[in-house]
N, CA and C atoms of all chains as a GROMACS GRO file, in nm:
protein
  459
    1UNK      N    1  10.550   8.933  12.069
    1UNK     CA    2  10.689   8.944  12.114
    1UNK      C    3  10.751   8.806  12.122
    2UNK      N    4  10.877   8.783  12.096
    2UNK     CA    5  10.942   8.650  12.094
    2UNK      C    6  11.011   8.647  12.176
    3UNK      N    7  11.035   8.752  12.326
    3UNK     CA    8  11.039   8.719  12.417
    3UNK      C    9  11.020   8.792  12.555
    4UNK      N   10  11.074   8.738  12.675
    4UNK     CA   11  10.969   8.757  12.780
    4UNK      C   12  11.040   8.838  12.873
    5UNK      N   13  10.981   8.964  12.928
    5UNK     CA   14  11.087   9.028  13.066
    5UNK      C   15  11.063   8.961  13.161
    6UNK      N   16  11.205   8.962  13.244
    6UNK     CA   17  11.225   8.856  13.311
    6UNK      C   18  11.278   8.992  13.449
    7UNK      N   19  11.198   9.038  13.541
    7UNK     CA   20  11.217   9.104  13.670
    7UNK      C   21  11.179   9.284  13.596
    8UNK      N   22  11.208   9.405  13.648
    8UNK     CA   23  11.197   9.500  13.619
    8UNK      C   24  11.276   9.562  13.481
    9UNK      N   25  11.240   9.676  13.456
    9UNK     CA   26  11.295   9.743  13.353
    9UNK      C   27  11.419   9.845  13.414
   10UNK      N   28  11.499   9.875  13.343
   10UNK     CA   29  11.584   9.951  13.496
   10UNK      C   30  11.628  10.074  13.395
   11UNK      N   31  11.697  10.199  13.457
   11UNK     CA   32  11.766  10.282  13.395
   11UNK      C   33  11.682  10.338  13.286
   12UNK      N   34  11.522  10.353  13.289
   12UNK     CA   35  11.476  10.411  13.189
   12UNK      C   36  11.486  10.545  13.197
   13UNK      N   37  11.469  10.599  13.060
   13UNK     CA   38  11.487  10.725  13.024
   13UNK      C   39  11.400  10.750  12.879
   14UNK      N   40  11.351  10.870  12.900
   14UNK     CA   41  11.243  10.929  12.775
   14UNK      C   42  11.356  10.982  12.648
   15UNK      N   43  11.324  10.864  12.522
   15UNK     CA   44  11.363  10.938  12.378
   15UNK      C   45  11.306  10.986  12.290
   16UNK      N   46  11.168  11.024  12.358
   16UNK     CA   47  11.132  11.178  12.257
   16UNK      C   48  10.982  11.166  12.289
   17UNK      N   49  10.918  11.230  12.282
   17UNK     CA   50  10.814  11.324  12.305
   17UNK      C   51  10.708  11.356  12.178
   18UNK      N   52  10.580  11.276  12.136
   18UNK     CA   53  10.491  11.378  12.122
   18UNK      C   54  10.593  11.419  11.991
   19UNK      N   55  10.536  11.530  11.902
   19UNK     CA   56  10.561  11.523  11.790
   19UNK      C   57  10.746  11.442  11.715
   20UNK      N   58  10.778  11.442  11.799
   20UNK     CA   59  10.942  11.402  11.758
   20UNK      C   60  10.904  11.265  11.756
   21UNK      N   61  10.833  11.222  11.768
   21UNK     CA   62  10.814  11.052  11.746
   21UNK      C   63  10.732  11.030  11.638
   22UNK      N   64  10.840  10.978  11.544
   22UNK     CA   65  10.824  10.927  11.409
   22UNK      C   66  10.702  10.907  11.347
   23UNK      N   67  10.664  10.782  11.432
   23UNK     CA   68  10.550  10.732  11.381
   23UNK      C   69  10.407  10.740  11.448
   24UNK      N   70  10.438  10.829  11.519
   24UNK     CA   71  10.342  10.937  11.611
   24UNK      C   72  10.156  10.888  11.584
   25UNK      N   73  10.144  10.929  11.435
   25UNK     CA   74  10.012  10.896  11.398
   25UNK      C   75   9.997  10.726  11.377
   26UNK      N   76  10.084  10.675  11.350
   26UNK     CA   77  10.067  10.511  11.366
   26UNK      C   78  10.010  10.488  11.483
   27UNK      N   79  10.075  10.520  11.606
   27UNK     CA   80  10.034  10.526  11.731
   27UNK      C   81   9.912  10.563  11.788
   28UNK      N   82   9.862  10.667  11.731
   28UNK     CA   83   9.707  10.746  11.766
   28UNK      C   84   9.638  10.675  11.708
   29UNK      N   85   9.638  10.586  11.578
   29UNK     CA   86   9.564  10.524  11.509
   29UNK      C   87   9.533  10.346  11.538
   30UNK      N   88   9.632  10.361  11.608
   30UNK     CA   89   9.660  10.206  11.625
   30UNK      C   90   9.570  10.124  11.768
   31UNK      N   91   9.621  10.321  11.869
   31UNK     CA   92   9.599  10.218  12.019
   31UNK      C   93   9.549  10.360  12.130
   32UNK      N   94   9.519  10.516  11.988
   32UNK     CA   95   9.424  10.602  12.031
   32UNK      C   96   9.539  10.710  12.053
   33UNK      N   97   9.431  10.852  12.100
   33UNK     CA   98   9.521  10.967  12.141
   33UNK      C   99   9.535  10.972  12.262
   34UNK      N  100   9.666  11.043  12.319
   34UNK     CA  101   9.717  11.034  12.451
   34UNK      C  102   9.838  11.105  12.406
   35UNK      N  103   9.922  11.153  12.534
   35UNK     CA  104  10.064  11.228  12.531
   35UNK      C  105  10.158  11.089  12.517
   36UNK      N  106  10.198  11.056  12.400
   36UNK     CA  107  10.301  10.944  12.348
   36UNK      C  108  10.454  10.957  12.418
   37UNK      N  109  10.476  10.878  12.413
   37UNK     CA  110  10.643  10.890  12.467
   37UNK      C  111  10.691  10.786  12.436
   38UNK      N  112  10.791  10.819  12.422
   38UNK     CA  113  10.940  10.718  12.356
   38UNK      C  114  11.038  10.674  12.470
   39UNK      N  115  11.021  10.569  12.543
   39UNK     CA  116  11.114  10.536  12.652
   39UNK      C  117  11.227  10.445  12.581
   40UNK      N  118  11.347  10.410  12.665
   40UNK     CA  119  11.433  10.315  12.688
   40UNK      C  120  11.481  10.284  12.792
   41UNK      N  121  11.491  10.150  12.820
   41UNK     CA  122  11.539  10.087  12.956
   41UNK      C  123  11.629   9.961  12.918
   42UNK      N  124  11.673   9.909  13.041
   42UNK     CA  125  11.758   9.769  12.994
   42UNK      C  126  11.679   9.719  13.057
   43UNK      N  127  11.649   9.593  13.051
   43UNK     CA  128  11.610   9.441  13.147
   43UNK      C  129  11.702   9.282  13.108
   44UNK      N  130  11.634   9.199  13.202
   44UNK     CA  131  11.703   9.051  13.153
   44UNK      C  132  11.581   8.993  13.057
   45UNK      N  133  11.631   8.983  12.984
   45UNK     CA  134  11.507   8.877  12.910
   45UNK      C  135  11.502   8.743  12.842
   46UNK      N  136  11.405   8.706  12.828
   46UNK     CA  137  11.418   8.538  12.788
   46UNK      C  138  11.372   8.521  12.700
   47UNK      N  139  11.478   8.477  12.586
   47UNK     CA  140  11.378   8.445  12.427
   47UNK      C  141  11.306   8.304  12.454
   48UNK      N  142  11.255   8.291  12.313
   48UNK     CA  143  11.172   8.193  12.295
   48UNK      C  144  11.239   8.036  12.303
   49UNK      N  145  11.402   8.030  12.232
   49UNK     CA  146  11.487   7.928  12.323
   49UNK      C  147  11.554   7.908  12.396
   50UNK      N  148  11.495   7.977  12.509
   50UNK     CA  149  11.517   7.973  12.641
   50UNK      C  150  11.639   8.063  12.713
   51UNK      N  151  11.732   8.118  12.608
   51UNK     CA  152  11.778   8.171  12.651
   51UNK      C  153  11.808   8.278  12.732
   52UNK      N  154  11.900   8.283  12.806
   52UNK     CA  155  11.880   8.430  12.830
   52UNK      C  156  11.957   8.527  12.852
   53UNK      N  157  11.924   8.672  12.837
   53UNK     CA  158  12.022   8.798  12.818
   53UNK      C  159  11.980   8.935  12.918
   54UNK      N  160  12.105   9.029  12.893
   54UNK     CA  161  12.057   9.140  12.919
   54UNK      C  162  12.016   9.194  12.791
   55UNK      N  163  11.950   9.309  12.803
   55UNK     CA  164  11.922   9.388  12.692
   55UNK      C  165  11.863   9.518  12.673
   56UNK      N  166  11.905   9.574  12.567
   56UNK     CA  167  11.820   9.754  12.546
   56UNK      C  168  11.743   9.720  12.489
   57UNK      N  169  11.621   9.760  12.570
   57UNK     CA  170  11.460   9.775  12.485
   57UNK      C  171  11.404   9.921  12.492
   58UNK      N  172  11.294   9.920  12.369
   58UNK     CA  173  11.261  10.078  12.333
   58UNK      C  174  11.109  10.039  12.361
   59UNK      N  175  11.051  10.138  12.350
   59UNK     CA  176  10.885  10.132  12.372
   59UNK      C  177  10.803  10.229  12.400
   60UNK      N  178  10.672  10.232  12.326
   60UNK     CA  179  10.625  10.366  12.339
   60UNK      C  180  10.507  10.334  12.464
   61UNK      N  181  10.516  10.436  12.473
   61UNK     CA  182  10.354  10.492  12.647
   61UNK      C  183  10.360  10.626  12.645
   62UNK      N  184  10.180  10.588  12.675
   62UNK     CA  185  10.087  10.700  12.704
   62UNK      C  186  10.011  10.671  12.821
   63UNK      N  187   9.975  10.780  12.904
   63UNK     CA  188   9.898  10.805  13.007
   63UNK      C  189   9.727  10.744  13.002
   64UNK      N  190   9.695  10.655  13.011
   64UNK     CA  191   9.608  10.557  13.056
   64UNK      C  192   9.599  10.424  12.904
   65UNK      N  193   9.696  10.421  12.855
   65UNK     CA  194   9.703  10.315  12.758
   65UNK      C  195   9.825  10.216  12.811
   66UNK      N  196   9.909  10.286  12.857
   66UNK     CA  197  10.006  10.193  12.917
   66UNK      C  198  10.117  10.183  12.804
   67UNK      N  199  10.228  10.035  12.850
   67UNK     CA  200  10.364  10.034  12.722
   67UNK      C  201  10.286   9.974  12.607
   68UNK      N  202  10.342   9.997  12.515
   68UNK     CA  203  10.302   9.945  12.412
   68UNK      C  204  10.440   9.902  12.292
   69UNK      N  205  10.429   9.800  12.213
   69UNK     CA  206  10.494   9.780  12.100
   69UNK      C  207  10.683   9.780  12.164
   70UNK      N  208  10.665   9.682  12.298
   70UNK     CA  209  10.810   9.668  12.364
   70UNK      C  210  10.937   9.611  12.245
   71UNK      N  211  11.010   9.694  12.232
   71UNK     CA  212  11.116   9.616  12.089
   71UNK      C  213  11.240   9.611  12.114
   72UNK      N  214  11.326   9.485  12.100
   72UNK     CA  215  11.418   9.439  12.140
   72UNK      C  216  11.563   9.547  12.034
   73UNK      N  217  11.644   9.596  12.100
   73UNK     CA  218  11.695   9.716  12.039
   73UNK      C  219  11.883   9.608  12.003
   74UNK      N  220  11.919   9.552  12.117
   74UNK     CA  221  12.026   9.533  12.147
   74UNK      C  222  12.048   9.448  12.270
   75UNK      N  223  12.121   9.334  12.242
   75UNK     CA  224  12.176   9.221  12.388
   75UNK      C  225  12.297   9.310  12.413
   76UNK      N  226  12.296   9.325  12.545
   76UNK     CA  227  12.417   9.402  12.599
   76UNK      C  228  12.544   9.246  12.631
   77UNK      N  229  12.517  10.631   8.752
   77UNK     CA  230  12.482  10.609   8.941
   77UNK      C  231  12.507  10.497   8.980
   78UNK      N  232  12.528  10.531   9.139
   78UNK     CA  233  12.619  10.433   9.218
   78UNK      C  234  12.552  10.298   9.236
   79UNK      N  235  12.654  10.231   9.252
   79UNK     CA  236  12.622  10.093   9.280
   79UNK      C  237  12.535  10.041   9.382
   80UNK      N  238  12.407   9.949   9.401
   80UNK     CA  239  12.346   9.925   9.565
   80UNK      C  240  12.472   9.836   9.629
   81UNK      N  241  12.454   9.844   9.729
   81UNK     CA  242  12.526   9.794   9.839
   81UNK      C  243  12.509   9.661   9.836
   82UNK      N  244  12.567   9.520   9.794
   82UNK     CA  245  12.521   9.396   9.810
   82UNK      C  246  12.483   9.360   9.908
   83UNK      N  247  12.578   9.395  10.015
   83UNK     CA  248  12.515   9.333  10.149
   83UNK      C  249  12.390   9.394  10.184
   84UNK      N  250  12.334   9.493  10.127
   84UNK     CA  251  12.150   9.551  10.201
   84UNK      C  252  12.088   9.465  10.144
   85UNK      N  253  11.997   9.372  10.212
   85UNK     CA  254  11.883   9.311  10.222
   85UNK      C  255  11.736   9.406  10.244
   86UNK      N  256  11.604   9.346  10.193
   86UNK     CA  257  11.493   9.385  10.174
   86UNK      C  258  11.412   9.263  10.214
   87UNK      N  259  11.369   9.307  10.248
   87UNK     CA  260  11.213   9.167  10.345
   87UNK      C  261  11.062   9.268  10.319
   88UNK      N  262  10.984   9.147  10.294
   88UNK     CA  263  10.844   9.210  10.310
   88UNK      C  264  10.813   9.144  10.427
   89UNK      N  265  10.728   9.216  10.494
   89UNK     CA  266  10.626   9.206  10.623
   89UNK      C  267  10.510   9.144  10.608
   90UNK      N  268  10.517   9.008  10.654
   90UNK     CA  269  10.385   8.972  10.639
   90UNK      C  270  10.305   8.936  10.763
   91UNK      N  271  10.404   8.934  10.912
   91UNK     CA  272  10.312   8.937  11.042
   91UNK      C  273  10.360   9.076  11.138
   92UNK      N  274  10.297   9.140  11.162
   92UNK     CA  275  10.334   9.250  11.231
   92UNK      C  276  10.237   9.225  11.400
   93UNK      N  277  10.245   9.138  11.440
   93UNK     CA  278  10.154   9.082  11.582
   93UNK      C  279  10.271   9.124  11.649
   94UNK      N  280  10.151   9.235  11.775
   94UNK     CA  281  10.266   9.277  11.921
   94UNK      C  282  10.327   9.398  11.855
   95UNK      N  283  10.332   9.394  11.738
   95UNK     CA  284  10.392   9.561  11.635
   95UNK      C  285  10.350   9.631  11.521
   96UNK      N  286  10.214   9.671  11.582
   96UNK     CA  287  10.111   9.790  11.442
   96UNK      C  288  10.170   9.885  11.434
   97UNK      N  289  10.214   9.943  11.501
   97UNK     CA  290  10.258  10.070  11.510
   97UNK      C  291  10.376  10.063  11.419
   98UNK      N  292  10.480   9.970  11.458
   98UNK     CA  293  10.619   9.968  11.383
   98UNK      C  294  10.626   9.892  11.254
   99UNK      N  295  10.518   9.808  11.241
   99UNK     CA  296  10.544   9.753  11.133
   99UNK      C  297  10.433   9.719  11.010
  100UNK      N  298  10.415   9.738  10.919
  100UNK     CA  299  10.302   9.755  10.825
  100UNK      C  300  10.314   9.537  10.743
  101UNK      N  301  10.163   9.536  10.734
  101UNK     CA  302  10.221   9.434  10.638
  101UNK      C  303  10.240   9.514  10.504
  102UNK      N  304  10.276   9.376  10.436
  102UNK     CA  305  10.326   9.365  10.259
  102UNK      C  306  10.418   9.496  10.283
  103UNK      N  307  10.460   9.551  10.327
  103UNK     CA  308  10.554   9.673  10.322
  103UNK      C  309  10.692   9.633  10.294
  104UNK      N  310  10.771   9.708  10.233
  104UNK     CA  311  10.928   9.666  10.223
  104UNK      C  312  10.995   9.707  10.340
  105UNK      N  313  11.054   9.636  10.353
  105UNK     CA  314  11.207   9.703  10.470
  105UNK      C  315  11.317   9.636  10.449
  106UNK      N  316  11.398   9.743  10.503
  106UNK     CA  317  11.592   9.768  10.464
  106UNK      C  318  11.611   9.658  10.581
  107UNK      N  319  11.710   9.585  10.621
  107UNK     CA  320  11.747   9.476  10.692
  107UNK      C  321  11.900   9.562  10.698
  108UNK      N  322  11.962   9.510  10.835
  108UNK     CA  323  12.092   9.554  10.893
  108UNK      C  324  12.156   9.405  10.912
  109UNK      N  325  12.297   9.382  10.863
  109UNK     CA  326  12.330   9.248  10.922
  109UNK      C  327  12.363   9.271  11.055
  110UNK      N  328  12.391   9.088  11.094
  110UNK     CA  329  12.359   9.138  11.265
  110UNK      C  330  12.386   8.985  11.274
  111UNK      N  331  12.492   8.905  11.278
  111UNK     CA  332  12.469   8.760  11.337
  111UNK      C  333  12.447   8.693  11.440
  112UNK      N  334  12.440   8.809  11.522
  112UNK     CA  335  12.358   8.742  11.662
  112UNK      C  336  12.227   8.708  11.670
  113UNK      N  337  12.176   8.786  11.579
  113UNK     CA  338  12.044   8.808  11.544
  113UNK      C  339  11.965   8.674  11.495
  114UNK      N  340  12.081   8.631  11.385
  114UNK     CA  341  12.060   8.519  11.292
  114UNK      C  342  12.048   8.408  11.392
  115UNK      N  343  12.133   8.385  11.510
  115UNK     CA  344  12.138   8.294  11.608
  115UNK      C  345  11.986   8.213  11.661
  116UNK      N  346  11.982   8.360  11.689
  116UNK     CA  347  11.880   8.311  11.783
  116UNK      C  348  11.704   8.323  11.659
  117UNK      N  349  11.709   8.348  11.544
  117UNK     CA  350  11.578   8.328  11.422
  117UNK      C  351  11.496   8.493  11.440
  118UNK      N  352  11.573   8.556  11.443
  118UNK     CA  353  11.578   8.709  11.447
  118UNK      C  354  11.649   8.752  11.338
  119UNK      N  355  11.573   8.902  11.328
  119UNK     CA  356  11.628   8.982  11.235
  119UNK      C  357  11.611   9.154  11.221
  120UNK      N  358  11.722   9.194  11.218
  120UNK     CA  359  11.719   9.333  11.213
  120UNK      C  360  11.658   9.436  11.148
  121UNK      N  361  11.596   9.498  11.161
  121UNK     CA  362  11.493   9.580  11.054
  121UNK      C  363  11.534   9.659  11.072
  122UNK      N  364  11.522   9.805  10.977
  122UNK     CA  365  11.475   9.959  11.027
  122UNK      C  366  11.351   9.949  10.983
  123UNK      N  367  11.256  10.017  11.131
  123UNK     CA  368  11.172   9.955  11.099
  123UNK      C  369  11.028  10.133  11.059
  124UNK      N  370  10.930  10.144  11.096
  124UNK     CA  371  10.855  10.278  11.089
  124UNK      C  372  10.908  10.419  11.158
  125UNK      N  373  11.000  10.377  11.266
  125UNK     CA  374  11.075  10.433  11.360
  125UNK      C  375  11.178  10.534  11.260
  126UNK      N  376  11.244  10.455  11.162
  126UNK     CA  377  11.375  10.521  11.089
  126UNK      C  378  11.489  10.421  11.202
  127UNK      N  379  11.445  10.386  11.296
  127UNK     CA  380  11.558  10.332  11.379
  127UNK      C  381  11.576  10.180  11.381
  128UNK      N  382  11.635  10.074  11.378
  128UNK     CA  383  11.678   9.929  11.362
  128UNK      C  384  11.676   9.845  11.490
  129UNK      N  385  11.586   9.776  11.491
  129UNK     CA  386  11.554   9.677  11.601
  129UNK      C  387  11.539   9.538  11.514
  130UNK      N  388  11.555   9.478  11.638
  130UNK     CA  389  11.565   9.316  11.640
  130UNK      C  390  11.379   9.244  11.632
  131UNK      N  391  11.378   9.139  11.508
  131UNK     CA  392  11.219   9.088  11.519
  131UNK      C  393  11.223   8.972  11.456
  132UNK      N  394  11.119   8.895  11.490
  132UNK     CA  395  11.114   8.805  11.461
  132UNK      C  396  11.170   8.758  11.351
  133UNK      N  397  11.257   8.637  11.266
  133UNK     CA  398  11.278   8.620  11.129
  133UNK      C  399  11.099   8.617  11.080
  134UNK      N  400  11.059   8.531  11.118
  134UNK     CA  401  10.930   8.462  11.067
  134UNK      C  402  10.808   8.568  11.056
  135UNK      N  403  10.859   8.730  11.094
  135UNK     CA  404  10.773   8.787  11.020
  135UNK      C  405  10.734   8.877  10.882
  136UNK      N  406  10.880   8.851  10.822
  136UNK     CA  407  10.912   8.871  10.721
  136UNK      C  408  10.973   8.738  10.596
  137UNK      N  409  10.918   8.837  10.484
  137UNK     CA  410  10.994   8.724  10.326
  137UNK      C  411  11.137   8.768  10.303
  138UNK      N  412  11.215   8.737  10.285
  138UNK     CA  413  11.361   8.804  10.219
  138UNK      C  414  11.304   8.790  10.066
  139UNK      N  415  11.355   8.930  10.006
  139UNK     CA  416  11.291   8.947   9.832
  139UNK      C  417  11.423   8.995   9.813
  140UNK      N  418  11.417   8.938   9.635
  140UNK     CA  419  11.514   9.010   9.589
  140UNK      C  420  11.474   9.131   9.483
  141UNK      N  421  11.509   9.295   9.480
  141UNK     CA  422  11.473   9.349   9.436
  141UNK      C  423  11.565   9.361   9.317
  142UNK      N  424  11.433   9.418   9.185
  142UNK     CA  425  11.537   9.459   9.045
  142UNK      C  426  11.644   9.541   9.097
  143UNK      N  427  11.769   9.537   9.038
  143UNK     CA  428  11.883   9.623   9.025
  143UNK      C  429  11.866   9.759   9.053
  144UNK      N  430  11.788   9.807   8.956
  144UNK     CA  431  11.723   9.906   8.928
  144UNK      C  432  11.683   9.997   9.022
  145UNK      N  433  11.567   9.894   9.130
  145UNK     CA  434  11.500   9.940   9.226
  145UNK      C  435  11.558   9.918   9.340
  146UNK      N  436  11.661   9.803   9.321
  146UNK     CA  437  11.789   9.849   9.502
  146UNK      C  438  11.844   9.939   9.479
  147UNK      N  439  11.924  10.006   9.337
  147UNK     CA  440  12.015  10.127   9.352
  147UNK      C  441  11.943  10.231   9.384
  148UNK      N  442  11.801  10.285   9.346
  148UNK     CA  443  11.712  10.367   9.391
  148UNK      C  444  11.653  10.363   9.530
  149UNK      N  445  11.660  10.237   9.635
  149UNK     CA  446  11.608  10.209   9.747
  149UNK      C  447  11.755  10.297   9.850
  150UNK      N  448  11.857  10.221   9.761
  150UNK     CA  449  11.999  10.208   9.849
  150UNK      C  450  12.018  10.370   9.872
  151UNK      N  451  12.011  10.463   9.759
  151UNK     CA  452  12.035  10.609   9.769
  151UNK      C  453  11.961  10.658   9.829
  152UNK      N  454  11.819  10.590   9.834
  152UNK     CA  455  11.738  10.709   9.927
  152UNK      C  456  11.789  10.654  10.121
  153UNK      N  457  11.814  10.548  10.134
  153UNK     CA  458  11.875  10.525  10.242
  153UNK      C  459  11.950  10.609  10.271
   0.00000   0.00000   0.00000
Protein backbone atom coordinates (compact mmCIF):
# COMPACT_ATOMS: atom_id res chain seq x y z
CA UNK A 1 0.00 0.00 0.00
CA UNK A 2 1.39 3.56 -0.71
CA UNK A 3 -0.35 4.73 2.01
CA UNK A 4 -1.14 4.75 5.64
CA UNK A 5 -4.63 5.00 7.80
CA UNK A 6 -4.34 7.55 9.85
CA UNK A 7 -7.20 7.01 13.10
CA UNK A 8 -10.40 4.72 12.36
CA UNK A 9 -12.37 3.73 9.34
CA UNK A 10 -15.80 5.39 9.68
CA UNK A 11 -19.27 5.00 7.92
CA UNK A 12 -18.58 1.49 6.73
CA UNK A 13 -20.97 -0.38 4.88
CA UNK A 14 -21.04 -4.00 3.08
CA UNK A 15 -20.82 -3.92 -1.07
CA UNK A 16 -21.54 -7.33 -1.71
CA UNK A 17 -21.41 -10.61 -0.42
CA UNK A 18 -19.98 -13.98 -1.24
CA UNK A 19 -20.82 -14.86 -4.71
CA UNK A 20 -21.49 -11.15 -6.06
CA UNK A 21 -17.87 -10.47 -5.52
CA UNK A 22 -16.11 -10.49 -8.66
CA UNK A 23 -13.10 -11.85 -7.96
CA UNK A 24 -14.39 -14.11 -5.31
CA UNK A 25 -12.05 -17.12 -6.31
CA UNK A 26 -8.93 -14.78 -6.48
CA UNK A 27 -9.70 -14.33 -2.92
CA UNK A 28 -10.13 -18.08 -1.78
CA UNK A 29 -7.01 -18.72 -3.63
CA UNK A 30 -4.98 -16.06 -2.56
CA UNK A 31 -5.65 -15.75 1.36
CA UNK A 32 -8.16 -19.13 1.70
CA UNK A 33 -11.97 -19.94 2.17
CA UNK A 34 -14.14 -17.96 4.48
CA UNK A 35 -17.59 -15.87 4.05
CA UNK A 36 -15.86 -12.86 1.82
CA UNK A 37 -17.25 -9.48 1.97
CA UNK A 38 -16.91 -6.38 0.16
CA UNK A 39 -16.81 -3.35 2.60
CA UNK A 40 -16.47 0.51 2.16
CA UNK A 41 -15.59 3.14 4.57
CA UNK A 42 -13.96 6.66 4.53
CA UNK A 43 -10.79 7.43 6.68
CA UNK A 44 -7.89 10.19 6.76
CA UNK A 45 -4.95 8.91 5.17
CA UNK A 46 -1.37 9.62 4.54
CA UNK A 47 0.40 8.97 1.31
CA UNK A 48 3.80 8.23 0.86
CA UNK A 49 4.55 12.26 0.40
CA UNK A 50 3.34 12.99 3.29
CA UNK A 51 0.41 14.18 2.46
CA UNK A 52 -2.69 14.11 3.65
CA UNK A 53 -6.48 13.41 2.83
CA UNK A 54 -9.80 12.17 3.42
CA UNK A 55 -10.80 9.30 1.46
CA UNK A 56 -13.15 6.26 0.10
CA UNK A 57 -11.52 3.03 0.58
CA UNK A 58 -12.87 -0.50 -0.51
CA UNK A 59 -11.66 -3.82 0.93
CA UNK A 60 -12.38 -7.25 1.22
CA UNK A 61 -12.88 -9.48 4.86
CA UNK A 62 -13.54 -12.63 6.04
CA UNK A 63 -14.22 -14.07 9.40
CA UNK A 64 -10.85 -15.11 10.94
CA UNK A 65 -8.57 -13.75 8.01
CA UNK A 66 -9.28 -10.25 8.70
CA UNK A 67 -9.15 -6.89 5.91
CA UNK A 68 -7.43 -7.65 3.21
CA UNK A 69 -6.24 -5.89 -0.20
CA UNK A 70 -7.31 -2.11 1.45
CA UNK A 71 -7.70 0.09 -2.04
CA UNK A 72 -7.70 3.62 -2.32
CA UNK A 73 -11.14 4.30 -4.32
CA UNK A 74 -11.35 8.23 -4.15
CA UNK A 75 -9.90 11.59 -2.06
CA UNK A 76 -13.02 13.14 -0.91
CA UNK B 1 -15.75 -0.50 -36.84
CA UNK B 2 -15.48 2.14 -34.48
CA UNK B 3 -12.71 4.04 -33.63
CA UNK B 4 -10.60 3.22 -29.97
CA UNK B 5 -10.91 5.98 -27.80
CA UNK B 6 -7.41 7.90 -27.74
CA UNK B 7 -7.57 8.91 -24.45
CA UNK B 8 -7.86 4.88 -23.04
CA UNK B 9 -4.60 3.93 -21.85
CA UNK B 10 -3.31 0.19 -21.20
CA UNK B 11 -0.51 -0.66 -18.56
CA UNK B 12 0.91 -4.02 -17.83
CA UNK B 13 1.27 -5.13 -14.20
CA UNK B 14 4.38 -5.91 -13.14
CA UNK B 15 4.14 -5.46 -9.06
CA UNK B 16 0.95 -6.45 -7.58
CA UNK B 17 2.47 -6.32 -3.57
CA UNK B 18 -0.47 -5.63 -0.83
CA UNK B 19 -2.87 -6.66 -4.15
CA UNK B 20 -3.11 -10.58 -5.33
CA UNK B 21 -6.34 -10.63 -5.34
CA UNK B 22 -6.87 -7.39 -7.54
CA UNK B 23 -4.14 -7.47 -9.53
CA UNK B 24 -2.36 -10.17 -11.73
CA UNK B 25 1.17 -9.64 -13.02
CA UNK B 26 2.11 -9.24 -16.88
CA UNK B 27 -1.74 -8.76 -17.21
CA UNK B 28 -3.20 -5.83 -19.26
CA UNK B 29 -5.36 -3.15 -17.78
CA UNK B 30 -7.69 -0.29 -19.03
CA UNK B 31 -6.40 2.99 -17.11
CA UNK B 32 -9.11 5.91 -16.28
CA UNK B 33 -7.66 9.51 -16.48
CA UNK B 34 -7.59 11.06 -13.22
CA UNK B 35 -5.02 14.06 -12.56
CA UNK B 36 -5.06 13.94 -9.13
CA UNK B 37 -3.90 10.72 -9.37
CA UNK B 38 -0.95 11.77 -11.59
CA UNK B 39 -0.07 14.26 -8.64
CA UNK B 40 0.61 12.41 -6.21
CA UNK B 41 2.65 9.01 -8.76
CA UNK B 42 -0.68 7.13 -8.82
CA UNK B 43 -2.79 5.70 -11.20
CA UNK B 44 -6.18 4.63 -11.95
CA UNK B 45 -6.90 1.14 -12.98
CA UNK B 46 -10.01 -0.99 -13.48
CA UNK B 47 -8.72 -3.35 -11.89
CA UNK B 48 -9.99 -7.64 -11.28
CA UNK B 49 -12.94 -6.00 -9.49
CA UNK B 50 -14.50 -4.55 -13.03
CA UNK B 51 -14.36 -1.42 -10.67
CA UNK B 52 -11.42 1.59 -10.88
CA UNK B 53 -9.20 2.36 -8.04
CA UNK B 54 -6.24 4.37 -7.42
CA UNK B 55 -2.41 2.38 -7.35
CA UNK B 56 0.63 2.81 -7.38
CA UNK B 57 2.17 4.39 -10.88
CA UNK B 58 5.29 2.16 -10.31
CA UNK B 59 3.33 -0.91 -10.53
CA UNK B 60 2.61 -0.83 -13.86
CA UNK B 61 4.35 -0.27 -17.75
CA UNK B 62 2.19 2.14 -19.92
CA UNK B 63 2.12 -0.02 -23.50
CA UNK B 64 1.07 0.98 -26.53
CA UNK B 65 -1.31 -1.41 -28.13
CA UNK B 66 -1.71 -2.30 -32.13
CA UNK B 67 -4.68 -0.30 -33.48
CA UNK B 68 -6.16 -3.28 -34.15
CA UNK B 69 -6.06 -4.65 -30.67
CA UNK B 70 -7.22 -1.18 -28.84
CA UNK B 71 -10.33 -1.04 -31.16
CA UNK B 72 -11.06 -4.70 -30.07
CA UNK B 73 -9.99 -3.98 -26.25
CA UNK B 74 -12.03 -0.48 -26.45
CA UNK B 75 -15.47 -2.40 -27.62
CA UNK B 76 -15.28 -5.03 -25.31
CA UNK B 77 -15.02 -2.26 -22.58
Amino acid sequence: MNFEIIGDITNIEIIAVGNSIRELERLRKTYGSGRWRKLKGFATISLDDRSIYEAELHWYEAHGIGKKEIKLKRFL
Amino acid sequence: MQSANTETEYVVCINNKDYPASLEIRKIYQTVPDSDAVKHQMIRVIDESGEDYLYPSNYFVLIELPKAVAEVFYLAS
